[in-house]
C-alpha positions as CSV (number, residue, x, y, z in Angstrom):
1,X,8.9,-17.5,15.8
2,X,9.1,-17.4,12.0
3,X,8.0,-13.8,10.0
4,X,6.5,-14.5,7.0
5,X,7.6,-12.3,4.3
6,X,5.1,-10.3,1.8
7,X,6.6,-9.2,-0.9
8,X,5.1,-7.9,-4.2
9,X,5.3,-10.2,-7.0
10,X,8.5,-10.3,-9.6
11,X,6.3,-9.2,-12.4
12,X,5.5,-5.7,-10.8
13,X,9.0,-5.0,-9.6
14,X,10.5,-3.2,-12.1
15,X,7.8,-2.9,-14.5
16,X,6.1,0.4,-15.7
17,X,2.8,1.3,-15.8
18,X,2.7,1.2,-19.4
19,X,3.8,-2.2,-19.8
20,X,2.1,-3.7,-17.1
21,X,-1.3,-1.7,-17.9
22,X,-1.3,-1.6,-22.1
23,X,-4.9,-0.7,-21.6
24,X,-4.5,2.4,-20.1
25,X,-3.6,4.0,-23.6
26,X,-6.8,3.2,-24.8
27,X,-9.5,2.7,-21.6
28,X,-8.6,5.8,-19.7
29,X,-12.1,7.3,-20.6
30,X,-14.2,5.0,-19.3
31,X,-12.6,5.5,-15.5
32,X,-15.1,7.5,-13.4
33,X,-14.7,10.5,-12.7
34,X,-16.9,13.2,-10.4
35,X,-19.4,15.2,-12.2
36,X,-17.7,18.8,-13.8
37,X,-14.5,17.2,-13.7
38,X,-12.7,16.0,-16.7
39,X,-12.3,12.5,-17.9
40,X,-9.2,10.5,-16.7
41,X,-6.2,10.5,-19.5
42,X,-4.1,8.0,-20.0
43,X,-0.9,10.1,-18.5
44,X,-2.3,10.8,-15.5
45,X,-3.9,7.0,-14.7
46,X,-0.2,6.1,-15.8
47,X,1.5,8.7,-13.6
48,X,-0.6,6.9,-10.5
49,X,0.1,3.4,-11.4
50,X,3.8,4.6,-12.0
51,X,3.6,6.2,-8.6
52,X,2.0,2.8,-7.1
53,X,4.6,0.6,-8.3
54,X,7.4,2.5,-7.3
55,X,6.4,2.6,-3.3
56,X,5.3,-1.3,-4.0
57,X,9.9,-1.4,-4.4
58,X,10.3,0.6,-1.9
59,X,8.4,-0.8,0.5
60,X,9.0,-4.3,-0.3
61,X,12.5,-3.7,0.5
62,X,11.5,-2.1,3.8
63,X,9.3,-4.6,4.6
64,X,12.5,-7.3,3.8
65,X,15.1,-5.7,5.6
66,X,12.2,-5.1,8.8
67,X,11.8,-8.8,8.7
68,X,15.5,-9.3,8.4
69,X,15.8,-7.5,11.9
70,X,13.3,-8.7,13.5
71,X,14.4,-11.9,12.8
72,X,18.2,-10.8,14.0
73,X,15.8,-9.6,17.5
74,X,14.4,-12.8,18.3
75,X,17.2,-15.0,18.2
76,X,19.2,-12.7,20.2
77,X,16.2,-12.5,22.6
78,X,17.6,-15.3,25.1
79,X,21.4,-14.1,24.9
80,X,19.7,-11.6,28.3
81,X,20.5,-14.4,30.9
82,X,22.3,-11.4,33.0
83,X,19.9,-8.6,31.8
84,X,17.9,-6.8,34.3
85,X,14.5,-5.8,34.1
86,X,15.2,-2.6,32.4
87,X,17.1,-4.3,29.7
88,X,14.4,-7.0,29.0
89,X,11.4,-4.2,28.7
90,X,13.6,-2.0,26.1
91,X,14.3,-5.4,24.5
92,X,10.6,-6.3,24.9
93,X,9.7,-2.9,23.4
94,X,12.1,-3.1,20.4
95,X,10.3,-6.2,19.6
96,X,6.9,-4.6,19.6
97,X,8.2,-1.2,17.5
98,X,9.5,-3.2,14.9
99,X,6.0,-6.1,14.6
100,X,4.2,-2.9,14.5
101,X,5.8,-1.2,12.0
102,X,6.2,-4.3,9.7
103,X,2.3,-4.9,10.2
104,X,2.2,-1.1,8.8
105,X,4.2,-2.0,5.7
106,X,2.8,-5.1,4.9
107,X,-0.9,-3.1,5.1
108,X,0.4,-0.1,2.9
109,X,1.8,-2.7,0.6
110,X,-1.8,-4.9,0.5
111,X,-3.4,-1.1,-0.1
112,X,-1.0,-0.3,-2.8
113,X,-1.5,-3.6,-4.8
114,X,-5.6,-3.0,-4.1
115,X,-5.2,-0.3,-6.2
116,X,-3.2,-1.4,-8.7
117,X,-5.9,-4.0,-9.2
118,X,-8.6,-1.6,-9.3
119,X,-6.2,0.1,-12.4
120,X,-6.1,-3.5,-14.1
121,X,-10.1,-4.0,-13.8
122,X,-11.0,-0.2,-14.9
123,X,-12.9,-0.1,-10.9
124,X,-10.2,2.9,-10.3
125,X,-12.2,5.6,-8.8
126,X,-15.1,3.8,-8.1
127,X,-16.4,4.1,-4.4
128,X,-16.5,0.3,-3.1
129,X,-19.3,1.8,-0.9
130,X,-21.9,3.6,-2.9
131,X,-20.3,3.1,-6.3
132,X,-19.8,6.4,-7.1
133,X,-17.0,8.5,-8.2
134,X,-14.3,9.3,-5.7
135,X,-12.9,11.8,-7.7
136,X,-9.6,12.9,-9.4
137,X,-8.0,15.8,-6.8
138,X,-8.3,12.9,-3.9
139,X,-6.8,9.9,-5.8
140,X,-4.2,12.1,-6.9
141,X,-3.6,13.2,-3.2
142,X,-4.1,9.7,-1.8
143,X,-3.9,6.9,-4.6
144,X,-5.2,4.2,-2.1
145,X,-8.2,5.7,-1.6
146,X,-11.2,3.1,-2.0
147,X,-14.4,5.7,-0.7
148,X,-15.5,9.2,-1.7
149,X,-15.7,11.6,0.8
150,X,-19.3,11.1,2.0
151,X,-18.4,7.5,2.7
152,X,-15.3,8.0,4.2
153,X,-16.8,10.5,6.7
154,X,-19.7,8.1,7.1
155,X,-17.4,5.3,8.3
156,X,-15.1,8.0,10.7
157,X,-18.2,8.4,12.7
158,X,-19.0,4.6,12.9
């Protein structure tokens, strides 16, 4: 079984926000932002995107050294011939722990470069539902955040 790796791309590794988002300096206004709350600045977009690009590294060498042993599992998966049953289920269960959490990097990785697009095409703060603001406070607490509140609630009780 061959793990494909996904891995963010050279041109974000290492960069900052400011290089990789020039626009920032001069766009930051036209970010939405909640009613009574104040406009976006360009420190604070920077600050996220900063944020964003750093766990993007650190997970992408996560995600590497998860797939390195996984893969290091599964070819020492048939060396068992005299396991017994016990053996084989931990083995088995190793196995699942480490897909599972690999499928959890690779999502927080796809979530983390969703919103770095959403920085690059000034849709930051946008609600991909209704389309309005998701406001500051909860993209500050949670970056990845793609719905306001009233959405997000919405969709809990789906």
């Amino acid at each position: 079984m061959k793990v494909t790796k996904m891995t963010t791309s050279e041109s974000q590794i290492g960069s900052t926000a400011a290089e990789r988002f020039p626009h920032l300096r001069t766009d930051a206004a036209e970010f939405v932002v909640r009613e009574g709350e104040k406009p976006w600045t360009p420190e604070e977009l920077e600050k996220i995107a900063d944020d964003l690009l750093t766990a993007n590294a650190r997970v992408s060498g996560e995600l590497n050294d998860a797939d390195r042993f996984l893969g290091e599992l599964l070819r020492n998966s048939g060396d068992g011939a005299g396991d017994d049953q016990a053996d084989s289920g931990s083995s088995a269960l190793e196995r699942e722990h480490e897909l599972s959490m690999i499928n959890n990097l690779r999502d927080l990785l796809a979530q983390n470069n969703r919103a770095l697009e959403r920085i690059d095409n000034k849709t930051y703060g946008q609600c991909e539902q209704c389309g309005q603001a998701i406001g500051k406070a909860r993209l500050q607490a949670f970056p990845r955040a793609t719905l306001c509140v009233t959405c997000k609630q919405r969709e809990e009780r789906r």
